[in-house]
C-alpha positions in Angstrom: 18.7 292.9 91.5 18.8 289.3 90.9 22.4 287.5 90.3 21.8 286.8 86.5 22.8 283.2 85.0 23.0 283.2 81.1 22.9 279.9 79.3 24.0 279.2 76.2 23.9 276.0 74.3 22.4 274.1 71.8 19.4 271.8 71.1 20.0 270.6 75.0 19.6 273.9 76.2 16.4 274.8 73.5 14.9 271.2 75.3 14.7 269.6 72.6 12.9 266.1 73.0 13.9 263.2 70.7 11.0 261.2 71.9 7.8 262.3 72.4 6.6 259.7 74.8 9.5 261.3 77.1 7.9 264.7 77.0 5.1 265.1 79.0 3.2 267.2 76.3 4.0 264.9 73.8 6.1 267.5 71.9 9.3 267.7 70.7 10.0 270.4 73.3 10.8 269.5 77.0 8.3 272.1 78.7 8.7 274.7 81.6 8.7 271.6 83.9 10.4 269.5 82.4 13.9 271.7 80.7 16.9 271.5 82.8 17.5 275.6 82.6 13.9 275.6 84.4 14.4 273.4 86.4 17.5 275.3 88.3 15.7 278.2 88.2 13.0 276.2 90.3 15.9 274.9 92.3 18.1 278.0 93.0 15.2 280.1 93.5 13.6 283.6 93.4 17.4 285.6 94.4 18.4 284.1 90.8 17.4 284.6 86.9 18.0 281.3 84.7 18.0 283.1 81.2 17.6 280.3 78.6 19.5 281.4 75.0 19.9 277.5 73.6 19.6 277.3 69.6 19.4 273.7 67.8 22.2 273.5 65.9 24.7 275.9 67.7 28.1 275.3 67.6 30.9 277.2 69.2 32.8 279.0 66.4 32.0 277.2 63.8 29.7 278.0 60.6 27.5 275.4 59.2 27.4 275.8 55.3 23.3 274.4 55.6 22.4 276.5 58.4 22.4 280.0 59.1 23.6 282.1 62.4 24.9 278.5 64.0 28.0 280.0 65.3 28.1 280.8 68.9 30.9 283.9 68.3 28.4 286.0 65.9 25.9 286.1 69.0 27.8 285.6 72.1 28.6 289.9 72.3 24.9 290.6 72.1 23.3 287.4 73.8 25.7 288.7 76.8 24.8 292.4 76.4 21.2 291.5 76.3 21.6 290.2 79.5 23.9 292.7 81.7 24.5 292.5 84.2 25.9 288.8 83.9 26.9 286.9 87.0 27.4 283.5 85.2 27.5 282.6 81.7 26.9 279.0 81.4 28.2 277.5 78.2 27.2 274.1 76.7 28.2 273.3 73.5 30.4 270.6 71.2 27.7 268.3 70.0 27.2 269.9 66.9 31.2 270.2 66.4 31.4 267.1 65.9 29.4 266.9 61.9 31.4 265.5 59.5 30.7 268.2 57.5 32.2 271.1 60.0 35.7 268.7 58.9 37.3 269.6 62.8 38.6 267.2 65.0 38.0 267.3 68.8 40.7 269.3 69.7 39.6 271.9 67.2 36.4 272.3 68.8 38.4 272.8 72.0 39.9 275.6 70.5 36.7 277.1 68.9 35.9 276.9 72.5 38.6 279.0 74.2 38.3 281.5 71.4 34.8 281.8 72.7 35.5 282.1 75.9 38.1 284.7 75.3 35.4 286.8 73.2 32.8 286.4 76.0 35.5 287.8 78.7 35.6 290.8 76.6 31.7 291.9 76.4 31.1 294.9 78.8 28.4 293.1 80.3 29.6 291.5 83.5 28.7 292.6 86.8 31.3 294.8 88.2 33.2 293.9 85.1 34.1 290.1 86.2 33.9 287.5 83.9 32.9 283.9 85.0 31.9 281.1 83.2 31.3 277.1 83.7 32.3 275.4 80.5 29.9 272.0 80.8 31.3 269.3 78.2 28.2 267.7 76.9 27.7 263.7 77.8 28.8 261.5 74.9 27.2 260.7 72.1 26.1 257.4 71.2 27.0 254.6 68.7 23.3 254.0 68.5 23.7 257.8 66.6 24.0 255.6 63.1 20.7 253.6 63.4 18.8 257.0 63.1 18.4 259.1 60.3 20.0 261.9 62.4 23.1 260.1 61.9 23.0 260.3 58.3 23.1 264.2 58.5 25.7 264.5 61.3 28.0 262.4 59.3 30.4 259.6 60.6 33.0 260.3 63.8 30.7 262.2 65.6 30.7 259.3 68.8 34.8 259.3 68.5 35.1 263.2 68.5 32.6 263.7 71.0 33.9 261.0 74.1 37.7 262.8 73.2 36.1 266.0 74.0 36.4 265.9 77.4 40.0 265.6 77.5 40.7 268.7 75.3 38.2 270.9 77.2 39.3 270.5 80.7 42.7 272.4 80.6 41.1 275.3 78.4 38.5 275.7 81.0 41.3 275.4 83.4 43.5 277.8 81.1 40.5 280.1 80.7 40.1 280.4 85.1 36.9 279.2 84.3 35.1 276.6 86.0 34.2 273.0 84.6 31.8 270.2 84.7 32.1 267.0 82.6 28.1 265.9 81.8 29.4 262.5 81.0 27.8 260.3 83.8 25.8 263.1 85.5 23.4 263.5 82.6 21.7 260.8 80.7 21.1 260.5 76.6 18.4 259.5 75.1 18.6 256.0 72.5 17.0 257.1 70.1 19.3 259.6 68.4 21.4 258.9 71.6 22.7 262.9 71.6 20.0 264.6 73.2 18.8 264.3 76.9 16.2 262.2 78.2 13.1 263.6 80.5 15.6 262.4 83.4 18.5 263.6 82.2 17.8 267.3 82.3 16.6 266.2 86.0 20.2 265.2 86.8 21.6 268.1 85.2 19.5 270.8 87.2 20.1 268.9 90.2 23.8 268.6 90.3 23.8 272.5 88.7 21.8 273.6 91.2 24.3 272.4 93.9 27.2 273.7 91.9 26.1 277.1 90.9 25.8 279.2 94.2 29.3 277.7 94.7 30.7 279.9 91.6 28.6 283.1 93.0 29.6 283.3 96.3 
């Protein structure tokens, strides 16, 4: 059987595209080329299974009173089980933490985080029952955020919380035994809404995943 990666994000996992003259289909969906969870597949190759579970809007414990199903704790037990047996569960979350209207501060979100992590060690879905996990702290968003209408909606102190991230989820990854990659100067934003990733941005993420991830699986 192939070694089975799960990942499990947020619009940057789904592929979203900000600009549709990034996107070679003109979409607002980074295609099978062009997505960053593809992409490693493409990269790692045919001994692995990329298995893409991004959803716009996740966050990592937290619900969002305009959105339904949002938080990633309600679906982490079955998106895991769905998948058994897991060899790497690759979580990428924190940008939508950061709405004003969630009311949590970084390091909150840090702790939404290990509380995910925690639940996600539980599932019976590992293979031969060992957890692992890369906890990837998305790049920075933007000041450039507030010249968009997205800004409006994701309400102020999103910028602040999210370049303070970093420095909250390092030792819970560390706490966690799990392993941990900063995306901040790895993989580019757009500027447009300056908090999703450009064409070449989910380049640069599958590339320096696809060096990293055998690493965790050997």
């Amino acid at each position: 059987m192939k070694k089975h990666i799960v990942c499990f994000g947020d619009s940057n996992t789904h592929g979203y595209c900000a600009d549709p003259n990034d996107c070679a289909d003109g979409g607002d969906r980074f295609n099978e080329d062009e997505r960053w969870t593809c992409l490693l597949q493409k990269g790692l190759g045919e001994d692995y299974l990329v298995l893409e579970e991004g959803l716009s809007g996740r966050t990592s414990v937290f619900n969002d009173p305009l959105h339904e199903c949002m938080s990633g704790l309600d679906v982490i037990y079955s998106t895991l089980m769905s998948h058994e047996p897991v060899d790497l569960l690759i979580i990428m979350l924190g940008t939508n933490d950061t709405k004003e209207r969630l009311g949590v501060s970084a390091a909150c979100i840090s702790i939404g985080m290990e509380r995910l992590i925690m639940k996600a060690k539980t599932v019976m879905a590992w293979r031969d029952g060992r957890p692992n996990i890369l906890v990837i702290c998305p790049p920075h968003i933007g000041e450039g955020l507030y010249l968009r209408p997205e800004g409006d909606a994701m309400g102020l102190g999103c910028p602040e919380k999210s370049r303070a991230l970093s420095r909250y989820l390092e030792p819970v990854a560390r706490n966690q035994h799990c392993a941990y990659l900063d995306a901040e100067g790895v993989a580019e934003f757009n500027r447009l809404d300056c908090m999703h990733l450009t064409r070449r941005g989910h380049r640069q993420l599958a590339e320096k995943l696809t060096a990293l991830v055998p690493t965790l699986l050997s």
